[in-house]
N, C-alpha and C positions, 0 to 999 in steps of 0.2 A: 184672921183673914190673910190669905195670903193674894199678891202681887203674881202677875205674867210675868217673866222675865222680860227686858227690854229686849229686844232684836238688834245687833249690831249691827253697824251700817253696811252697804255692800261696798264694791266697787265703783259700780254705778253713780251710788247714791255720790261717792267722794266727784267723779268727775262732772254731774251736775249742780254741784257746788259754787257758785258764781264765784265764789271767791278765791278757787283755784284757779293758777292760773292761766293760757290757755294759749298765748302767744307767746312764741321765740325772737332770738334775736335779728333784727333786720342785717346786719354783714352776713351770717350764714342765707338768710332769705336771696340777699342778692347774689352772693356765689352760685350758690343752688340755681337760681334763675338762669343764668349763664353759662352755665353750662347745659342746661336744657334746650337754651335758645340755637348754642353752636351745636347740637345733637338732631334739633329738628331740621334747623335751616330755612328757607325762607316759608310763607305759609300759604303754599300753594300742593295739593288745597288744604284749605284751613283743616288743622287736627283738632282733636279733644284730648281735653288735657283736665284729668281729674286730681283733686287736692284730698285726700283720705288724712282723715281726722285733721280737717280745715282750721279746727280751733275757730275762733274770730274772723278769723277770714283776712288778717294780717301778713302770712307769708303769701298768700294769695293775691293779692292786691299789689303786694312788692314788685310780684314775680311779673306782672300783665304786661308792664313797660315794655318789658324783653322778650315779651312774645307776641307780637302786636298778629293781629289775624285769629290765632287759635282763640276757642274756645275754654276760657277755666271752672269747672262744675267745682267745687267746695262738696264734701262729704264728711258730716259725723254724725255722732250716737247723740250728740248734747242739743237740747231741744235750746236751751239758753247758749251755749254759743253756738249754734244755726241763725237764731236771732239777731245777734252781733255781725254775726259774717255776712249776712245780707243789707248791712246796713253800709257794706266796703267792696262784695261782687254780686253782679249780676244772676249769679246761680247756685243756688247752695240748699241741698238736700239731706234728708236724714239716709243715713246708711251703716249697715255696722258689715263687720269682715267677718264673725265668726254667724252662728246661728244659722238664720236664712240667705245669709250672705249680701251682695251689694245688689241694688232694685237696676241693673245693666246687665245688656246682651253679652254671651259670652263674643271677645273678639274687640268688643265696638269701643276701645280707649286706644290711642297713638301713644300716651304717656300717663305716668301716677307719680306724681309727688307724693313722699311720704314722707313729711318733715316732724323728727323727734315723736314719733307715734310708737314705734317698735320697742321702743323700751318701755313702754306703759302694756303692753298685751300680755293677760296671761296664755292664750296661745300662739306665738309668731308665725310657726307650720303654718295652719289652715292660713292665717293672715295673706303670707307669700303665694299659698295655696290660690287664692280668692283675687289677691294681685294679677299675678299668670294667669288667670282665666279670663278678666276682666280685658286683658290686653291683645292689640292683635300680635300676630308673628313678630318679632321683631322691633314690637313696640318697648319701650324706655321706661323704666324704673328711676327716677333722681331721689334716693334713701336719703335720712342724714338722722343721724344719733348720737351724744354725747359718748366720748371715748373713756372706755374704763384705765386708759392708760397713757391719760394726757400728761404732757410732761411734771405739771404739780403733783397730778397724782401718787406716781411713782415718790415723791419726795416725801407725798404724807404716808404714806403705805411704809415705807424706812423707819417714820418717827414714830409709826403704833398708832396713827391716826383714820381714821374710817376718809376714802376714798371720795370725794366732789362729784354728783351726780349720785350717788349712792344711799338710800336711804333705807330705814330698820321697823321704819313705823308710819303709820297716815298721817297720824296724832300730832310729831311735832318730830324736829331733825337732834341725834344724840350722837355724840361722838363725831362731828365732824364739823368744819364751817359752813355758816351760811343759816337762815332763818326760814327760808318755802318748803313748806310739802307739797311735789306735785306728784307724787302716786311711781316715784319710778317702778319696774320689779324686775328690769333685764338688764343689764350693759356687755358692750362689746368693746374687744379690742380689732384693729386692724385687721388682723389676720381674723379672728373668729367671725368676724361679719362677712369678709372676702368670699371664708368656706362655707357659713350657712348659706350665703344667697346664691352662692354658685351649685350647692345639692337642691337650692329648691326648683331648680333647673333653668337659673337666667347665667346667662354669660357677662361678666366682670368686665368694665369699658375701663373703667378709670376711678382711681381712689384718691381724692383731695384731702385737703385740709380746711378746717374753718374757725376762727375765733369765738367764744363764747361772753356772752355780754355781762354774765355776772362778773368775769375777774374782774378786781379792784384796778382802779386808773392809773396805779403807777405801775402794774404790771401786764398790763395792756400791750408794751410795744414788743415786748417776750413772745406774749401769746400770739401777737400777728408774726411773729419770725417763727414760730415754732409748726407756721399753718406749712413751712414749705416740707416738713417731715411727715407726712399724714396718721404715723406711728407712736409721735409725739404732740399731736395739736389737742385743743379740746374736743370740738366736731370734726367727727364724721362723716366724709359727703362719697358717697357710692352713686357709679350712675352703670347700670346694669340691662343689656337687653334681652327680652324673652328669647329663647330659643326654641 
């Protein structure tokens, strides 16, 4: 008697995983916020301001302080962190970017946080795609994604080391430091993000820098001096308007 084959898991199945995990760090949360907040400006009248791939609803919640008036919608695919995230904002729906696209009026977003989401998509196009449409004229893009050419990086890449943010398998992390699987499957460097999101037709405001919460504690005060190279920091913070 023979056995089905077992079915591998999908994607999916990895990012409804409660045990993956599903919030970033709060110093990239607050940059990000801030620079959203001096992009809107005061909130009259109050915008919409959507969280795409919310996670937990953690950068979201960071971000409210700093934009007191606007409205923040939370948006993901994860039925378990949709759950969590309404237990931190007031508005948090299921929505995915590719397929049927987002359950919103073309036009009807002022702004989209898209925090550490891009490097998990296997299509980014449609993603940017589906961004731009959701948005009005002119409305704000605040991206942010781990840099494939943060200044460690570059140091491990010399020694024949596999790259931080980088990983080869769902299973478990090989060839490089650090212990999480969170499903990356893109990275960008400064320049290559600049170009993709300016061909998907938003115009490039401002490229920052951001610290990333894993580096170890003693090299922590590197990483915040390295946030003022954007070329060289860990995150990436892109704030981009539709055109």
């Amino acid at each position: 008697m023979t056995t089905a084959p077992v079915k591998p898991p999908e994607l999916r199945d990895f990012y409804e995983n409660p045990a993956v995990p599903v919030a970033s760090g709060t110093p990239r949360s607050r940059r990000q916020a801030r620079m959203l907040a001096d992009a809107l400006g005061p909130a009259t009248p109050p915008g919409t301001i959507l969280d795409i791939g919310c996670g937990d609803g953690t950068a979201a919640a960071t971000a409210a302080p700093f934009l007191p008036g606007h409205r923040i919608v939370g948006i993901d695919w994860s039925q378990d962190a949709l759950r969590r995230a309404r237990t931190r904002i007031p508005y948090a729906v299921r929505g995915e970017l590719t397929g049927g696209g987002l359950p919103l009026r073309t036009g009807s977003a002022d702004a989209v946080l898209f925090s550490e989401v891009i490097e998990h998509l296997v299509d980014p196009d449609a993603a940017l795609d589906e961004i731009r449409r959701v948005l009005r004229p002119g409305g704000h893009l605040m991206l942010s994604t781990p840099n494939l050419a943060a200044w460690y990086n570059r140091a491990l890449l010399l020694a024949g080391v596999q790259p931080v943010f980088s990983e080869v398998s769902l299973r478990a992390i090989h060839g490089r430091p650090g212990r999480e699987v969170v499903g990356h499957l893109r990275l960008y460097t400064a320049r290559a993000l600049r170009e993709f999101v300016t061909a998907s037709g938003f115009e490039v405001v401002r490229l920052a820098g951001a610290p990333f919460h894993g580096v170890p504690r003693p090299l922590r005060p590197l990483d915040r001096l390295a946030c003022a190279r954007p070329s060289l920091a860990s995150i990436l913070l892109l704030h981009a308007r539709r055109t």
